[in-house]
Backbone as CSV, one residue per row, in Angstrom:
resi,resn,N_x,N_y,N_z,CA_x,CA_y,CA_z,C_x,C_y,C_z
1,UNK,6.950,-16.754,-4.681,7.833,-17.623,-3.948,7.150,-18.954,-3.632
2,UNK,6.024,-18.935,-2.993,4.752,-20.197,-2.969,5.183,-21.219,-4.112
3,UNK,4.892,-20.721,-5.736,4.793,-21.161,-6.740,6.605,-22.122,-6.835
4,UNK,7.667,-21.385,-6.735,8.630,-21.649,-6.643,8.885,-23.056,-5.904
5,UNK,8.270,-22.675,-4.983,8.424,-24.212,-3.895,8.083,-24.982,-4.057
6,UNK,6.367,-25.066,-4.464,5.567,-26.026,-5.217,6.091,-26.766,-6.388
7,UNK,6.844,-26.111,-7.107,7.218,-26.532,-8.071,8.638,-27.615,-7.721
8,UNK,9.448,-26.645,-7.048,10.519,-27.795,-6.807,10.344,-28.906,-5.890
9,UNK,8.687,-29.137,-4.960,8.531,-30.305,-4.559,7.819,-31.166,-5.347
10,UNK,7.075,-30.920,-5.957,6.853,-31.530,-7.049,7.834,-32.390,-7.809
11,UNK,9.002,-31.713,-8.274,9.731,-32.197,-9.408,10.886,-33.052,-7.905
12,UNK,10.908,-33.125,-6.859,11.364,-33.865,-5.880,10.850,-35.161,-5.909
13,UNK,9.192,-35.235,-5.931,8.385,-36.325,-5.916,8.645,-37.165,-7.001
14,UNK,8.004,-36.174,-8.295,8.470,-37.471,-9.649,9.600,-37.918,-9.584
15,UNK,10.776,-37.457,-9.320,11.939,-37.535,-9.207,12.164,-39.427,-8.520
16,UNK,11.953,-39.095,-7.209,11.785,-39.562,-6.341,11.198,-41.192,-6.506
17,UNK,10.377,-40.780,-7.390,8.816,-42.010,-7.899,9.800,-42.854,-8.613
18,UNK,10.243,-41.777,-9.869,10.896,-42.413,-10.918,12.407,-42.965,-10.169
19,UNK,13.234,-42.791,-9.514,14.192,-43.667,-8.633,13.860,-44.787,-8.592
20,UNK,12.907,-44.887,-7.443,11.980,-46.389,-6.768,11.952,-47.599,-8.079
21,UNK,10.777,-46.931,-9.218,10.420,-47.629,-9.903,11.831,-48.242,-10.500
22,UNK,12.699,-47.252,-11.277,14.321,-48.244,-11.751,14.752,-48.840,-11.076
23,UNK,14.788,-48.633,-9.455,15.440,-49.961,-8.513,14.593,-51.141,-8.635
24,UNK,13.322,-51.020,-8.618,12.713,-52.007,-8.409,12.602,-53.202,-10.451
25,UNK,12.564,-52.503,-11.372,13.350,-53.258,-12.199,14.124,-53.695,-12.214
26,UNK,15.332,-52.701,-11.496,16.791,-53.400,-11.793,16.729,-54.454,-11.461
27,UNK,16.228,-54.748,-10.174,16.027,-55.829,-9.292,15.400,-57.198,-9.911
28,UNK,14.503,-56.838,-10.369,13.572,-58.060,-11.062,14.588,-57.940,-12.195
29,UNK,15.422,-57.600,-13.111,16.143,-57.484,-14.052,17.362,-58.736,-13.677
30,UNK,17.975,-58.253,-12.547,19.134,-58.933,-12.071,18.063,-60.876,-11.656
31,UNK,17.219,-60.339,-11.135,16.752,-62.181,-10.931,16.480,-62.809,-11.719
32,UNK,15.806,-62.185,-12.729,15.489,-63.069,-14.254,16.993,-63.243,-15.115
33,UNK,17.923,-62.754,-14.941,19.444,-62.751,-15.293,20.097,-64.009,-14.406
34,UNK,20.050,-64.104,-12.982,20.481,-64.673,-12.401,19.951,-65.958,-12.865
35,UNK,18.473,-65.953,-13.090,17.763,-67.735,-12.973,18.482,-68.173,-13.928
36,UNK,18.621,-67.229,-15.356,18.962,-68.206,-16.442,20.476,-68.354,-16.349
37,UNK,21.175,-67.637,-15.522,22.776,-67.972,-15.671,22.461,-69.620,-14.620
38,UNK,21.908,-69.922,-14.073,21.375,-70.782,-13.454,20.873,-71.915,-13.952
39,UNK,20.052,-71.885,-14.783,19.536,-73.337,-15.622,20.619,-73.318,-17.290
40,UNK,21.540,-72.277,-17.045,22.404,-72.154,-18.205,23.501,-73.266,-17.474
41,UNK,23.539,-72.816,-16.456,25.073,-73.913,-15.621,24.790,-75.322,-15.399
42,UNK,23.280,-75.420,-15.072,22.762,-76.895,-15.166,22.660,-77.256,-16.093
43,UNK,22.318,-76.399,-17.233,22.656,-77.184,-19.112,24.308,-77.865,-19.648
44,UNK,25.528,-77.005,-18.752,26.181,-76.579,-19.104,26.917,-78.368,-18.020
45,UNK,26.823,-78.265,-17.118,26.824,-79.613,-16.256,26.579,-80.800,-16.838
46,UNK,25.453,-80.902,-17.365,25.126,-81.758,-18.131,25.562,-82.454,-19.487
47,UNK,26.104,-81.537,-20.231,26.586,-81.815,-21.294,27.929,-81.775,-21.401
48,UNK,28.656,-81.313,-19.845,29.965,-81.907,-19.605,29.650,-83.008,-18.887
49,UNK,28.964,-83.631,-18.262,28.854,-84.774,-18.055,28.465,-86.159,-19.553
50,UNK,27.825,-85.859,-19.980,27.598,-86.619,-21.437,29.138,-86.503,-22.000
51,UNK,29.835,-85.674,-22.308,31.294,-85.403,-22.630,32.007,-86.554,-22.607
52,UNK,32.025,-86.487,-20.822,33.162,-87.287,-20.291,32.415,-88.673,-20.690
53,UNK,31.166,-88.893,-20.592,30.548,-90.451,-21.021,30.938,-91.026,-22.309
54,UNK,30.950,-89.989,-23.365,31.278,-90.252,-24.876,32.629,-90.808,-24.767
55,UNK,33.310,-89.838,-24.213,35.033,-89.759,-24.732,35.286,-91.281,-24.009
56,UNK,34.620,-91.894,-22.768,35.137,-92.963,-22.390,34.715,-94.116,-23.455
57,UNK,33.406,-94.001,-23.785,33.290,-94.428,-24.622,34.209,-94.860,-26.380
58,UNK,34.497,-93.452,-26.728,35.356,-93.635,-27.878,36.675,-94.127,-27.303
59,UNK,37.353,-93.947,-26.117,38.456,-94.768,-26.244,38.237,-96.195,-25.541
60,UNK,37.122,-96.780,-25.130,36.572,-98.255,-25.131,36.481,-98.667,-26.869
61,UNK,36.411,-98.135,-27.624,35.921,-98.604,-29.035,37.603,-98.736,-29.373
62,UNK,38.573,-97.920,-29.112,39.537,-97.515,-29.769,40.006,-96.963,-31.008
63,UNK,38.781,-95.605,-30.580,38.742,-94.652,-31.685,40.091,-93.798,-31.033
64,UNK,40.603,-92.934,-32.091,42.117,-92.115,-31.583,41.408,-90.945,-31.717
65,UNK,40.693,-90.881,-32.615,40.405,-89.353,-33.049,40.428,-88.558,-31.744
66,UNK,41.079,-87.515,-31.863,41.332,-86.315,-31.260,40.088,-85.703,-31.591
67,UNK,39.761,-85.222,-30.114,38.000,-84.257,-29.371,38.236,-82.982,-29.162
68,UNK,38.198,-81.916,-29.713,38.695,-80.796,-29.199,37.698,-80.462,-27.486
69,UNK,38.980,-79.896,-26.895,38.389,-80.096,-25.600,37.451,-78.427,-25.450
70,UNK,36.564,-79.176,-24.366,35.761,-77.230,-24.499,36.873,-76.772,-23.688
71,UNK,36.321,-75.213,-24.155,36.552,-74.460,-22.654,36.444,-74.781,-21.641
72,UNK,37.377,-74.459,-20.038,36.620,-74.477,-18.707,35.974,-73.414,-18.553
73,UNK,34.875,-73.890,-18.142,33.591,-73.527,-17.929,34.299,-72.306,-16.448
74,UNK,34.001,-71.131,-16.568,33.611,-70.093,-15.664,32.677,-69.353,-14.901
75,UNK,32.344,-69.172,-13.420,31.321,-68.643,-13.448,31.223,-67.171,-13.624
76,UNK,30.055,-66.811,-14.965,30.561,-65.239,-14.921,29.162,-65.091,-14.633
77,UNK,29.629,-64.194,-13.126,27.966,-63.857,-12.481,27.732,-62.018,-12.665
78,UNK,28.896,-61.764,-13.698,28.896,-60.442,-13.960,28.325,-59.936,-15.006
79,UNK,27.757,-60.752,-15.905,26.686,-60.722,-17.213,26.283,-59.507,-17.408
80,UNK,25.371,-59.591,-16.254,23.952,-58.497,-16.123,24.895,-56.947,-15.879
81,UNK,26.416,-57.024,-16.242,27.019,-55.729,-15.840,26.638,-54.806,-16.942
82,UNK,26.192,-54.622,-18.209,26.166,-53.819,-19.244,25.062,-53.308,-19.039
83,UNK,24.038,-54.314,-18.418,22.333,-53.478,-18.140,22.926,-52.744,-16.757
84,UNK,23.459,-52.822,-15.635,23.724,-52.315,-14.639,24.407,-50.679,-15.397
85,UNK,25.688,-50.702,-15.658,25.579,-49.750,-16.630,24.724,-48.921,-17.535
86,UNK,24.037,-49.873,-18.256,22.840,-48.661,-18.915,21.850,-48.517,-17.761
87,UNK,21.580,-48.710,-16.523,20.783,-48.171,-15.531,21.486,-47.079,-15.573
88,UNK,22.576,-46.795,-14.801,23.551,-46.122,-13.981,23.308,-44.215,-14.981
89,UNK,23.225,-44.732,-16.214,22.839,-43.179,-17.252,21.894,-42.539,-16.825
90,UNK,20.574,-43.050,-16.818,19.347,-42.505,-15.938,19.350,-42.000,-15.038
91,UNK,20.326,-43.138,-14.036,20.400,-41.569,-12.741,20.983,-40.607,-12.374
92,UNK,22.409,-41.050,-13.270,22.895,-39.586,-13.521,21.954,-38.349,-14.483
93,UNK,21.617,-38.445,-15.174,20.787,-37.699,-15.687,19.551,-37.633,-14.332
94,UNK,19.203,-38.398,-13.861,18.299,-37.872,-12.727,19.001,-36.966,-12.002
95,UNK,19.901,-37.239,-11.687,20.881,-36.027,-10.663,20.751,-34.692,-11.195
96,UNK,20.940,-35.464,-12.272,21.353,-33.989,-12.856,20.690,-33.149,-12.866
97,UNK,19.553,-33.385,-13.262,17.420,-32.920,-13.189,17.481,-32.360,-12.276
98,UNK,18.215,-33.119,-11.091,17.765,-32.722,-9.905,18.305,-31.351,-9.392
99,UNK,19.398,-31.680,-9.802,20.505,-30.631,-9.484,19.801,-29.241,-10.331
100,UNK,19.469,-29.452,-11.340,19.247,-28.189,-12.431,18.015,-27.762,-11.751
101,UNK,17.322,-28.613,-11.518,15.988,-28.283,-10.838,15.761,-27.729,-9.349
102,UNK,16.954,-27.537,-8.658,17.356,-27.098,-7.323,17.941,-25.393,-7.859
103,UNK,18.701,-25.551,-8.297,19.532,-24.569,-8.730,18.193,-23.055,-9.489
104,UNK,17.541,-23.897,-10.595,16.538,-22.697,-10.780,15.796,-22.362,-9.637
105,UNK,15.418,-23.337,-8.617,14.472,-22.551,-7.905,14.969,-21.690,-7.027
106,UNK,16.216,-22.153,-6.542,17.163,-20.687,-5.778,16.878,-20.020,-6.490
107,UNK,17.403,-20.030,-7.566,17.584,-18.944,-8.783,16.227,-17.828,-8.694
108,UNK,15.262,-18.575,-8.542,13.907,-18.033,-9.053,13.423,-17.188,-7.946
109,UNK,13.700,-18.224,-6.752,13.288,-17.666,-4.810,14.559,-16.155,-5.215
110,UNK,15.789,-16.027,-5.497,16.267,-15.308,-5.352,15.605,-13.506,-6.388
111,UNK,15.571,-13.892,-6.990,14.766,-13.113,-8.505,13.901,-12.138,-7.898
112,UNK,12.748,-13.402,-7.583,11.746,-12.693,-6.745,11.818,-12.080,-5.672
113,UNK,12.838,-12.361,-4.466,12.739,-11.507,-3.704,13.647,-10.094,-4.041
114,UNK,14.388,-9.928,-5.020,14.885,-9.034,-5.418,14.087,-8.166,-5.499
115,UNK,12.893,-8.729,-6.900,11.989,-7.508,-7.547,11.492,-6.953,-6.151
116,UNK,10.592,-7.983,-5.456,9.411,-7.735,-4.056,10.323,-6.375,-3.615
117,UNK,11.755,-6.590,-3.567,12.872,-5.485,-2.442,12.943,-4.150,-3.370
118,UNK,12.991,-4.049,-4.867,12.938,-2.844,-5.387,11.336,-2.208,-5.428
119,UNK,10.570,-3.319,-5.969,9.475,-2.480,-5.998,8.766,-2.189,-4.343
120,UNK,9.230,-2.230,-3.757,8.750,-1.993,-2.339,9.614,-0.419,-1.620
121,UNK,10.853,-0.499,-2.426,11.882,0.528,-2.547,10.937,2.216,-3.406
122,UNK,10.612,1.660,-5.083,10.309,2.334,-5.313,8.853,3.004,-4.885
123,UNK,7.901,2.306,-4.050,6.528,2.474,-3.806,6.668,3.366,-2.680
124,UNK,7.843,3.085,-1.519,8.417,4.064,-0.913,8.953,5.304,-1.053
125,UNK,9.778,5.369,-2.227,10.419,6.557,-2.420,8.729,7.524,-2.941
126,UNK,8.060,6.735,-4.018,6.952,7.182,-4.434,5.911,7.954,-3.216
127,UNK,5.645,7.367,-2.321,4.835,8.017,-0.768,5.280,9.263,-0.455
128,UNK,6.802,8.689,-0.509,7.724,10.068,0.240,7.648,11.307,-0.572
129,UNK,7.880,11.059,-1.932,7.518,12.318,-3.060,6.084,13.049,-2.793
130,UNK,5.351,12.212,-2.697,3.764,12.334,-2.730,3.663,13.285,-1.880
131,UNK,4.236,12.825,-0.250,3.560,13.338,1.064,4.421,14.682,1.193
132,UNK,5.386,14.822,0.307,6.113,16.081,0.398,5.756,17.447,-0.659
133,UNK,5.002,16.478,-1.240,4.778,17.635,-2.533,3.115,18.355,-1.779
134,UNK,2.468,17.207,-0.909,1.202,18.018,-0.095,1.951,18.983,0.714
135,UNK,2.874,18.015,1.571,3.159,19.239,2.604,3.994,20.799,2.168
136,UNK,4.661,20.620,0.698,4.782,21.600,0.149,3.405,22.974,-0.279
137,UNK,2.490,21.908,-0.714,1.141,22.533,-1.108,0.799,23.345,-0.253
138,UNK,0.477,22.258,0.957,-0.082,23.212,2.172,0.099,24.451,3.190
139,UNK,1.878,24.438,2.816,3.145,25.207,3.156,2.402,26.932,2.454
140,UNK,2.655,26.447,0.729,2.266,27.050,0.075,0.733,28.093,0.213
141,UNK,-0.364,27.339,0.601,-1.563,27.723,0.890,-1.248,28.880,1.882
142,UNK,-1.323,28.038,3.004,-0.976,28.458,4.587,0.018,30.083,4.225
143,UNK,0.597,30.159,3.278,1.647,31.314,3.337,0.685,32.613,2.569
144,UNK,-0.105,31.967,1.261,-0.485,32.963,0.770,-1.923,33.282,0.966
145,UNK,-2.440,32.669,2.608,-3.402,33.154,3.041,-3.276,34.193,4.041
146,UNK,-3.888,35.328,4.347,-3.600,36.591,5.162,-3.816,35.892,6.239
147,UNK,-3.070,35.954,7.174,-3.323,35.992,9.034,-4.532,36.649,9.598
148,UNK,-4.860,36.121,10.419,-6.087,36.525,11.147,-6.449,37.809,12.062
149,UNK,-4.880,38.374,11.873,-4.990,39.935,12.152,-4.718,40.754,11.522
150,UNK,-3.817,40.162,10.187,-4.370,41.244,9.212,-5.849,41.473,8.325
151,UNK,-6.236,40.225,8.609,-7.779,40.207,8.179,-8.880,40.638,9.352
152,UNK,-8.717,41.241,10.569,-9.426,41.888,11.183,-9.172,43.167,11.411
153,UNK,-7.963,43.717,11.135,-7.307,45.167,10.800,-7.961,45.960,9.612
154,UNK,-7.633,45.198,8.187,-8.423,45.449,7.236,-9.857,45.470,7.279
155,UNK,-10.822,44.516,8.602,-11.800,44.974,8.187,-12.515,45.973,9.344
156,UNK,-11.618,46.160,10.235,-12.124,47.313,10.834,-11.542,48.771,10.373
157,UNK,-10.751,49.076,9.408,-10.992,50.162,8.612,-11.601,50.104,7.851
158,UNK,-12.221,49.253,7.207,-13.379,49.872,6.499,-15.061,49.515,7.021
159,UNK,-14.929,49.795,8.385,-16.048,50.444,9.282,-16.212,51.409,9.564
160,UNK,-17.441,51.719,9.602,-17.675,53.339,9.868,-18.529,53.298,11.305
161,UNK,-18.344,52.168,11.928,-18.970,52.311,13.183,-18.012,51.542,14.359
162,UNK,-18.040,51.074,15.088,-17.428,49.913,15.796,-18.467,48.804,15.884
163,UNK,-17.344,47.679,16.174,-18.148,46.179,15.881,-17.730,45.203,17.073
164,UNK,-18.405,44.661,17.552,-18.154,43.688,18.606,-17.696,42.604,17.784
165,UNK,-16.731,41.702,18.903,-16.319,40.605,18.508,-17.136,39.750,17.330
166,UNK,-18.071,39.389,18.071,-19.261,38.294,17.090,-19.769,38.588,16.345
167,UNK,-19.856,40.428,16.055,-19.852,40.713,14.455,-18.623,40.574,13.696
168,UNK,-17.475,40.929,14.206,-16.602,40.876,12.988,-15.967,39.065,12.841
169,UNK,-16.269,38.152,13.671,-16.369,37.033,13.283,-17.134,36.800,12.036
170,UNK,-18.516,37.127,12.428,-19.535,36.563,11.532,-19.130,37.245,10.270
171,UNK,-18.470,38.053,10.539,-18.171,38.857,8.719,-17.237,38.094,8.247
172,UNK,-16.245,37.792,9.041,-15.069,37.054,8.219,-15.309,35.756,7.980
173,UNK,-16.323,35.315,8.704,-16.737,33.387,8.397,-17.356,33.729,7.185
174,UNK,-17.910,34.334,6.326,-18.858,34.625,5.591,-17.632,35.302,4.694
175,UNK,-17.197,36.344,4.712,-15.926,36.388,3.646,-14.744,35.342,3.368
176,UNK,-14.416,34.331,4.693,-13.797,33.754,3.981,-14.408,32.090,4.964
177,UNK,-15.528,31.730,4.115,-15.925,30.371,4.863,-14.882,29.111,4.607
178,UNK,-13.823,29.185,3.987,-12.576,28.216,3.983,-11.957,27.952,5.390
179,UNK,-12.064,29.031,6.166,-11.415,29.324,7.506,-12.384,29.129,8.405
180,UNK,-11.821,28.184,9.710,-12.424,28.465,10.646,-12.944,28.960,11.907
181,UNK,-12.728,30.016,11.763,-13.246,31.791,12.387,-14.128,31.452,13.617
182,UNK,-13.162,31.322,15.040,-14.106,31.485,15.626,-14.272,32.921,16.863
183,UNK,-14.553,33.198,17.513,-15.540,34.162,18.254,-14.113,34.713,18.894
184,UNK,-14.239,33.216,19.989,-13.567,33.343,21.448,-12.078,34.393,20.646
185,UNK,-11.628,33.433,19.747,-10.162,33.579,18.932,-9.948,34.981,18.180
186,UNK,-11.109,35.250,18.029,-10.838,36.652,17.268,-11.318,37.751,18.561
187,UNK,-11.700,37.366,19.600,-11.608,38.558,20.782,-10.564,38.457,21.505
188,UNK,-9.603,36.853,21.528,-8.140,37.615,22.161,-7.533,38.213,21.287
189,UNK,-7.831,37.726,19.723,-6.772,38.636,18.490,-6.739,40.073,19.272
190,UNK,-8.509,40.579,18.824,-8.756,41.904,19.124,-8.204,42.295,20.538
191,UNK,-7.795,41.715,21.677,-7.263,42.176,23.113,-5.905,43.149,22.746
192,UNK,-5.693,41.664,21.812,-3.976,42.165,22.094,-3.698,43.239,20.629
193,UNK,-4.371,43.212,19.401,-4.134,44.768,18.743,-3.927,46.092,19.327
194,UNK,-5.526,45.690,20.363,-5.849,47.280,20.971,-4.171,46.849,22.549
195,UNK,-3.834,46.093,22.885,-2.785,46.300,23.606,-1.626,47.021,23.052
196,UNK,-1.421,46.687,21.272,-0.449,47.624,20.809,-0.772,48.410,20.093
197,UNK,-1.941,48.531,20.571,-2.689,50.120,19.918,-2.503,50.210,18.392
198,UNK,-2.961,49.216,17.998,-3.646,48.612,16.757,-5.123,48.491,16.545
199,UNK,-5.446,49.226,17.420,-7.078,48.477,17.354,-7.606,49.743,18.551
200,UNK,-8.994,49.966,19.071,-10.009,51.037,20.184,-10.586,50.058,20.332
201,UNK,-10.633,49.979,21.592,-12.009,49.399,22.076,-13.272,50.438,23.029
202,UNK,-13.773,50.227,23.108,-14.788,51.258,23.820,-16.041,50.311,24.357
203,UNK,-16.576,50.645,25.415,-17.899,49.714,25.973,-19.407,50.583,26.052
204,UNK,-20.239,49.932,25.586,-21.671,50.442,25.696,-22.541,49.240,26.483
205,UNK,-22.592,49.823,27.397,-22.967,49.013,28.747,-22.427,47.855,28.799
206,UNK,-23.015,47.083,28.571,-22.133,45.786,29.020,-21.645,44.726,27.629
207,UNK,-21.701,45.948,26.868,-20.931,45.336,25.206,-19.727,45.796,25.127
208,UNK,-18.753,45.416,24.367,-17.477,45.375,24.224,-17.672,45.901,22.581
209,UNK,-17.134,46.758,22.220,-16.862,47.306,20.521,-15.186,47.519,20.083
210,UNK,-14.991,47.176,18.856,-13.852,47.598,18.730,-13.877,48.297,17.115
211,UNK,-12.863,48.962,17.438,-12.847,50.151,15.763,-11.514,50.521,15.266
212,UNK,-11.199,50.293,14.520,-9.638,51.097,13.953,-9.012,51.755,14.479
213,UNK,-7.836,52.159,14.858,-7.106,53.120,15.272,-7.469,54.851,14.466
214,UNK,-7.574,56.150,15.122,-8.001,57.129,14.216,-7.160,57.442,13.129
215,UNK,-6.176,57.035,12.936,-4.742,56.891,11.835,-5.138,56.599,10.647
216,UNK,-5.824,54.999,10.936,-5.899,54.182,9.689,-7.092,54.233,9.539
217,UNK,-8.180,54.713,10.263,-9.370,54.901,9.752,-9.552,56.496,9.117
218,UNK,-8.856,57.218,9.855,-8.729,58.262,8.477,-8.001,58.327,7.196
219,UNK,-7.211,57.585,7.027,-6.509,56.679,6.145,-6.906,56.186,4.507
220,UNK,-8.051,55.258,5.718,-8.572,54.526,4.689,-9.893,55.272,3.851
221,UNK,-10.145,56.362,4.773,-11.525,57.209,4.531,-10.588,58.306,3.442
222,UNK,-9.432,58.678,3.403,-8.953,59.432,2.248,-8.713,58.372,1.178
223,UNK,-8.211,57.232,0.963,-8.210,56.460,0.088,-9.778,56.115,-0.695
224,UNK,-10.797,56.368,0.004,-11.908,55.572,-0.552,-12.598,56.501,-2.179
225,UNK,-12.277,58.289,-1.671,-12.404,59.174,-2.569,-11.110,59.058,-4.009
226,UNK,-9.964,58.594,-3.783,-9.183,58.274,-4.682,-9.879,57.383,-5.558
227,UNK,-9.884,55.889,-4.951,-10.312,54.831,-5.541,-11.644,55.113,-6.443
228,UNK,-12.604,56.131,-6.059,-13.684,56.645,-6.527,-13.806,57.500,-7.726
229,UNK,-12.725,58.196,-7.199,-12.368,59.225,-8.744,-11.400,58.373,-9.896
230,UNK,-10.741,57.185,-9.627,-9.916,56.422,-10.557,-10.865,55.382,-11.477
């Protein structure tokens, strides 16, 4: 758009330049026209004055002969009208420049802000695709990763002892270090299993243990001889 503007002040200026300069010929055009219609009328004075001197003359002699008479003399101060005219082409054609030269740069200011409005359209729609196809991804992830109580269920059946909180953290940061597994979070998990009796807890002095329900840990202790013999 910058470029656009530049350009049509530019072509304002030459424009502009070139005006000045034809007035200012015309001008000196019309005075050098004027002087000589000027020492043309004082030629022209003169030799109607000699005229009238002769002719008195020839009829002092009494010559008859017939003088064809001039013309009366007119003043035509309209001469210089055919160069006034061939000025007058130029600036219509300047107009015209001008005009054509106005007209593209709308034209051009308009163009451009078109494209600027689609491609700003499509760079948008483009983000929006983008940021939806992550949040699809992550949707995706997030779904086909196990929850944090079925991944402490599973791994307290396959204990054969009970485990305090900050061990079965440290097992699952280490089985799955993608996640971030912490302590506090996996001892309210563990509160509320053993609240729906999903989970034992039991205390050895002033430790807290927790272990499978006897269901699923005998469960999983008949499954382990299957898997063994298969």
């Amino acid at each position: 758009m910058s470029e656009s503007t530049t350009d049509t002040t530019g072509l304002t200026h030459q424009y502009s330049t070139q005006v000045a300069t034809d007035l200012e010929t015309n001008l000196k055009e019309q005075e050098r026209i004027s002087g000589d219609i000027a020492a043309l009328q004082q030629q022209l004075a003169a030799l109607q004055h000699d005229h009238s001197v002769l002719v008195n003359i020839q009829q002092a002699l009494g010559v008859t002969q017939t003088t064809k008479e001039p013309a009366p003399a007119t003043e035509t101060a309209t001469v210089p009208s055919p160069r006034q005219k061939a000025k007058s082409a130029p600036r219509s054609k300047q107009t015209a420049r001008k005009s054509t030269a106005a007209r593209e740069g709308t034209t051009a200011k308009k163009s451009t802000a078109v494209e600027e409005g689609t491609a700003a359209k499509k760079s948008t729609a483009a983000e929006a695709r983008t940021a939806a196809k992550k949040s699809t991804a992550k949707s995706e992830t997030k779904a086909a990763q196990p929850t944090l109580v079925g991944l402490i269920r599973h791994h307290l059946t396959e204990q054969d002892e009970p485990r305090s909180a900050a061990e079965i953290s440290a097992a699952l940061g280490q089985a799955h270090p993608e996640r971030d597994i912490k302590t506090k979070v996996v001892r309210v998990t563990l509160e509320g299993l053993v609240a729906r009796s999903q989970a034992q807890r039991s205390k050895q002095g002033s430790s807290v243990f927790y272990t499978a329900p006897e269901a699923e840990t005998k469960a999983a202790a008949e499954a382990q001889p299957e898997d063994t013999s298969s």
